[in-house]
N, C-alpha and C positions, 0 to 999 in steps of 0.2 A: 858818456858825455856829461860831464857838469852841466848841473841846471841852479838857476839860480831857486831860492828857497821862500815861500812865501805858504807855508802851512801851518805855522803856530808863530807864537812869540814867546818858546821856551829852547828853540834849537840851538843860540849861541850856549854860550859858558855863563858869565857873568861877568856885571859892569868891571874894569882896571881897577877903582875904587878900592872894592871888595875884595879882589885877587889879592892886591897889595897888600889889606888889611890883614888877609889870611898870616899871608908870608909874616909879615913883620913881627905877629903874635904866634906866629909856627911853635916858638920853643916857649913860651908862657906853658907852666905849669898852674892848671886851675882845678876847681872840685870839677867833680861829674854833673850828669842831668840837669842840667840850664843852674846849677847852685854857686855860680861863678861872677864876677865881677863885672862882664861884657854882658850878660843877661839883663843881670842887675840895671844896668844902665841903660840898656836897649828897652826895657821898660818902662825906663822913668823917661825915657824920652816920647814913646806913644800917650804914654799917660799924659803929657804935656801936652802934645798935640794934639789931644782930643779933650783936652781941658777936664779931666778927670783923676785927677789925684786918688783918689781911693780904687780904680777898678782894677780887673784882676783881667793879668796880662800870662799867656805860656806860648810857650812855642814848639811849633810841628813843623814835619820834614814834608810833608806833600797836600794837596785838596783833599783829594777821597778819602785820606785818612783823618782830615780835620774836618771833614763835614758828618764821615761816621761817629766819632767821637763825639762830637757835640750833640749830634743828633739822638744817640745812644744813652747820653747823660741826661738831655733834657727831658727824655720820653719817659712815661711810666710803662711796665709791660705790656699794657693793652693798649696804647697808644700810637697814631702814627701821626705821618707828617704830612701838611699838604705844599703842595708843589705844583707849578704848571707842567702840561705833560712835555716842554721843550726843557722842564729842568734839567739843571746837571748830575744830579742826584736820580733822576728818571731813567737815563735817555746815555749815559756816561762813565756812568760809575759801576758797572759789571753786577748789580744788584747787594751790592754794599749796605745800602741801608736792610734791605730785607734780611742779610743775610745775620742781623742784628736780632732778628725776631721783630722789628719794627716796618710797615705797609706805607708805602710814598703814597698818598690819597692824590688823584690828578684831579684838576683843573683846567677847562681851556683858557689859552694865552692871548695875549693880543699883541703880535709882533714880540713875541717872547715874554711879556709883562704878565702879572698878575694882576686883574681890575679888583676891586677892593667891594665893589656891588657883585660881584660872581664870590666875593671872598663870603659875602653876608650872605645871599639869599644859597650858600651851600649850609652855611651853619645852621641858617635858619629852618631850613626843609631837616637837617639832621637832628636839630633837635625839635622839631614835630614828629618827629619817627616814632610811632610808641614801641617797634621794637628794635631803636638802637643800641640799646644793651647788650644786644648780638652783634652788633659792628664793632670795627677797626673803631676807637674812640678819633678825633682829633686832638692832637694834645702840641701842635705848633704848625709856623708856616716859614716853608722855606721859601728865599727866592736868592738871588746874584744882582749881581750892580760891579758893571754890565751884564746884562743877559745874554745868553748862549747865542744869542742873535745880534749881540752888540749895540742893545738898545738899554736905554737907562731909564730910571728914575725920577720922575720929577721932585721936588719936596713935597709939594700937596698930595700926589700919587701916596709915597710912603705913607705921609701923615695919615691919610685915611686908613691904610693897612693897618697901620697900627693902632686906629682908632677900634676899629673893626676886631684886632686879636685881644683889645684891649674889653672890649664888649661883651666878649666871649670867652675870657679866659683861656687864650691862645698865645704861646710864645713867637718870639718873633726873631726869627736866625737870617742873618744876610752873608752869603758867600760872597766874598771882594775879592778871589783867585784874578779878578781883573780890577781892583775896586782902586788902583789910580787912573786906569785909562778911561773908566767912568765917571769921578771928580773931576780930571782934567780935559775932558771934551768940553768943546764951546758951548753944547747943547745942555751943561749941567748946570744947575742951580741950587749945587750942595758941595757943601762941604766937609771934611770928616767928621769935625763935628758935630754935625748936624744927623750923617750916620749913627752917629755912636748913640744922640738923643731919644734916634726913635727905632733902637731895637736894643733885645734884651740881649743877643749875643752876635756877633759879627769877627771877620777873620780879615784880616789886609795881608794880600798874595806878597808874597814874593819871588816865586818863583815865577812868576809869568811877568816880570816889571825888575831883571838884575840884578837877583841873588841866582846864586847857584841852584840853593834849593829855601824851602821855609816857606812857612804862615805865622803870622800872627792871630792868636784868635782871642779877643777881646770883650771881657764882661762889664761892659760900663756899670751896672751897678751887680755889685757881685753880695751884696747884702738882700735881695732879692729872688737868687739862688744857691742852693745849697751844694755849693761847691768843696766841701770835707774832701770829698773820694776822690774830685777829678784827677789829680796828678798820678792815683791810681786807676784811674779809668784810662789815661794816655799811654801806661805802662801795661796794661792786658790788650790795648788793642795795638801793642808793639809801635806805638809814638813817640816813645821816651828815648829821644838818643844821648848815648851814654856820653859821647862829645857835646855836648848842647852848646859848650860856646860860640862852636859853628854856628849855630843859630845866630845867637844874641851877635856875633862882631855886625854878622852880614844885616842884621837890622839897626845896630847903632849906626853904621856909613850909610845907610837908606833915609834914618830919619837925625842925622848929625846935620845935615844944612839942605834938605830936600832936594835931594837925589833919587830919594822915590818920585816925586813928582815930576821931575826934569825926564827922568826915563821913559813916566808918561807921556808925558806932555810930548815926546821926540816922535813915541810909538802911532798916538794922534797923528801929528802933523806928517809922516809921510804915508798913513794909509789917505787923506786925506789929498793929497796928489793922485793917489790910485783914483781914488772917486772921481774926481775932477776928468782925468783923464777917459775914465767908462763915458761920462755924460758927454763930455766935449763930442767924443765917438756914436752919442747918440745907443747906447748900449745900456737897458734898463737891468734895474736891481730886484732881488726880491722882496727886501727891506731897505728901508731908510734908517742905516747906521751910524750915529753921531763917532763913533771907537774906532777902534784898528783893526775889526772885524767887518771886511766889505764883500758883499754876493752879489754881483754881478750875473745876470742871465746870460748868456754865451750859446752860440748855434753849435751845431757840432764839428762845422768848419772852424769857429773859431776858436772852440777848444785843442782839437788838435791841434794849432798855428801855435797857439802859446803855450800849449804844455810841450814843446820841444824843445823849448830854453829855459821853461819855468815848471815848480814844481807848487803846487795849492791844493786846494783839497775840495771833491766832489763833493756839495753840499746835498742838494737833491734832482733829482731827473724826473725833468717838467715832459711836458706834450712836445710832439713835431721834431725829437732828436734835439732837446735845448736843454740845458742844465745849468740850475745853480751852482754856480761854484763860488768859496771861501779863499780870498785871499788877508792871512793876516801880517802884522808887522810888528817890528818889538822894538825895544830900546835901542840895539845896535844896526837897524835897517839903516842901510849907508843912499847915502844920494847916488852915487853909482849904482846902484840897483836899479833904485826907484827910477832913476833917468835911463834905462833900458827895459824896463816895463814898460813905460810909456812911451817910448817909442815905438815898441811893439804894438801896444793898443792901437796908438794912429794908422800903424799902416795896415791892420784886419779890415776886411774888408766886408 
């Protein structure tokens, strides 16, 4: 039996847009590894949009390989990175960074966030340690926007973080594997500019927001790091695809007249029906998600009722047979969906 689909927002293909784009450059003969005209331009256009002319823009084929990479490049040997322990990097990514020689340092979360006072009074105890010299050093902090939980950022939140990495001689990497459906919630109060301001390295998804596949991953000021090697650092850890225009078309029609943000913005507004629909029914969540990432608490009657037309994802298993469960949405969630979800909610009993 077909069930309808609601466990990521990377199962379609990618937006018509992009498809078409492919097709129509299909027989373009261009150089190899992003050294092509569609790169070119797909650059100067993020750089535009983040009001940074000078920063250094590449592009990758998946998250866990653009969060390895960077994290791999920014780290010295004895270095590792901190993270909340609901990171993606933690918790996601099959021990990718360790498997770097680099240590994910955890943190507790607050609704999936890092507090920027848990950020300091851990540096600060680390370096009271007289024998940290035998420890994992810290040498950056990771975190997403959205969070693994679908909660964001405020501006004052990061600013502090960054005040805090900046205190301590800490870098500062933001995953954006979701980072339009995180600008474009109603509960945000940034913008990518404003991303780009207050961190030394950041990456805008495309694969979870209407490309096929891709990251961007963006060094607002790249005179600050010593980036010589990186384009050989993307080519050891097998990031460098030999097609790269692939990359660059699918990010020039994303950020050509903001259609990366329309895709968000679409993925919002109909996880945000789901929401609406849990509460109307009286049906609590485990978090308050501003994104396209909604956990609803569910009895285990009512899980069975809706996983026989629906498919989502077991998030975690609470007390008394109840379970969070993750429903997400993406650019191409159609109103007929959504309007048979909801119908189903109301009549759970």
């Amino acid at each position: 039996m077909h069930k309808i689909k609601f466990e990521t927002d990377y199962q379609e293909g990618a937006s018509p847009e992009i498809l078409e784009r492919l097709i129509s450059t299909n027989l373009e003969q261009t150089s190899g590894y992003g050294e092509d005209p569609h790169c070119q331009h797909a650059k100067d256009l993020i750089r535009r949009e983040i009001n940074r002319p000078d920063s250094a823009v590449y592009f990758m084929a998946g998250g866990t390989q653009t969060n390895t990479t960077v994290i791999k490049h920014l780290l010295t040997p004895c270095e590792g990175v901190i993270s909340v322990s609901t990171g993606h990097i933690n918790v996601h990514e099959s021990g990718a960074i360790e498997s770097t020689g680099h240590k994910v340092l955890t943190l507790q979360g607050h609704n999936g966030l890092l507090n920027a006072e848990d950020l300091r009074a851990y540096m600060e105890a680390f370096n009271a340690d007289p024998t940290n010299s035998h420890m994992v050093q810290p040498g950056m902090v990771y975190i997403s926007y959205s969070s693994e939980l679908g909660t964001i950022y405020t501006k004052s939140m990061l600013t502090e973080i960054k005040r805090v990495c900046e205190n301590f001689g800490l870098k500062l990497f933001v995953d954006g594997a979701r980072l339009g459906t995180g600008l474009t919630s109603e509960a945000s109060d940034m913008n990518i500019k404003d991303i780009a301001n207050l961190c030394d390295a950041f990456y805008i998804g495309g694969t979870k927001n209407g490309a096929l596949f891709g990251e961007a991953v963006v060094f607002p000021e790249p005179e600050r790091i010593n980036l010589k090697h990186f384009t050989t650092i993307i080519k050891q850890q097998g990031g460098l695809l030999a097609k790269g225009r692939l990359l660059g078309i699918q990010f020039e029609v994303l950020f050509e007249d903001g259609l990366f943000y329309r895709n968000a913005k679409h993925a919002n507004t109909q996880a945000m029906k789901i929401k609406r629909a849990f509460i109307e029914k009286g049906i609590p969540f485990l978090i308050d998600s501003p994104t396209n990432q909604q956990f609803p608490i569910l009895t285990r009657q009512q899980n069975e009722t809706l996983s026989e037309n629906f498919s989502y994802e077991l998030w975690q298993p609470l007390n008394d047979g109840k379970s969070a469960v993750r429903f997400c949405t993406s650019w191409a969630t159609s109103d007929s969906n959504i309007n048979e979800l909801v119908k189903a909610i109301q009549k759970l009993s």
